[in-house]
N, C-alpha and C positions, 0 to 999 in steps of 0.2 A: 855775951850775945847768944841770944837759941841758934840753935838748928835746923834752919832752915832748909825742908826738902826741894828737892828738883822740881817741876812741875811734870804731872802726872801721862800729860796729856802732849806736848810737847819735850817732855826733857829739860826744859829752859833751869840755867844757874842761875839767874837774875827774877825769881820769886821773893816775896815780901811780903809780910805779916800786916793784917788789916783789920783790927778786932778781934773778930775770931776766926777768920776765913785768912788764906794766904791765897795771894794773887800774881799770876804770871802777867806780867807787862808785855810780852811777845806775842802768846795769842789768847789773853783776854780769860780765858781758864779761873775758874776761882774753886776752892773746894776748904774742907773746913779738916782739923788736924786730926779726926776719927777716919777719915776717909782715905788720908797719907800711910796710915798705921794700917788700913787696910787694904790698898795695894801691895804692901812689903809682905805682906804674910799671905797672899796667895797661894794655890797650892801648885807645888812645880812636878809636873810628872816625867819622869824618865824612862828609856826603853833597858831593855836588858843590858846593853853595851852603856849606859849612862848616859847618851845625849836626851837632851830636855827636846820634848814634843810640845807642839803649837796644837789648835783647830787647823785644818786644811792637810797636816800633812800627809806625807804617804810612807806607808811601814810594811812589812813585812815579815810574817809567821816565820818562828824560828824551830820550833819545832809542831807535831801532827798535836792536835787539840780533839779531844770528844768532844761531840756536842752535845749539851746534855738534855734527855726528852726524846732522844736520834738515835739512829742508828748510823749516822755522818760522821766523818772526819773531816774535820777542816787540815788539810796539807803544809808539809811544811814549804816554806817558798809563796805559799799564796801571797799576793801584792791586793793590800788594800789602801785604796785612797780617798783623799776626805773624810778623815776622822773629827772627832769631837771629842773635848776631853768632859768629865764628869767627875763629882764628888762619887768617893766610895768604895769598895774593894775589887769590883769591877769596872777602870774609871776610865776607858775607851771609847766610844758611839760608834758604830760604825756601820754601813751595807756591803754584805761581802754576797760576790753574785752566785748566784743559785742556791744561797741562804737565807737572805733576807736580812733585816736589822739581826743586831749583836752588841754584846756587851762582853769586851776583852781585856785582861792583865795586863799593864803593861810588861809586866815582867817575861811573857812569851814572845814580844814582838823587836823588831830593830826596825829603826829612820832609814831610808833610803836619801 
């Protein structure tokens, strides 16, 4: 018997193979087996302490950051909220106030 994944979109155990698409019977979801393979390898970003960060959350500089182009510091302690995450070495989104948009490390920030 294959291995049948979860359903993407709900969670559901009770997915099932239909050709070439596998279909959740709870809520109607259908998606084809490139798609499953590409959920799972998303990319996961962590903060400096290791908790995995979502869109929306709120973090917190962990240490003073240049800014580059500036003569600014960004502080350590600044609270910024509603982030974005992004592909790339800079893979943050963010508005932090009296700076304007920014792109930061995860590796300088922690989840509150």
């Amino acid at each position: 018997m294959t291995n049948i994944p979860n359903c993407p979109k709900c969670n559901s155990e009770y997915a099932y193979e239909d050709r070439s698409l596998f279909v959740c019977p709870e809520c109607g979801h259908e998606w084809s087996s490139s798609e499953s393979e590409s959920v799972e390898e998303q990319n996961i970003v962590k903060d400096a302490h290791g908790n995995t960060l979502t869109d929306g959350d709120t973090i917190t500089i962990i240490k003073d950051l240049k800014v580059k182009g500036s003569s600014s510091v960004l502080k350590q302690g600044t609270n910024i909220k509603n982030i974005r995450l992004v592909e790339g070495d800079h893979n943050i989104e963010c508005k932090i106030a009296g700076f304007g948009a920014m792109n930061l490390k995860s590796e300088f920030v922690k989840k509150i």
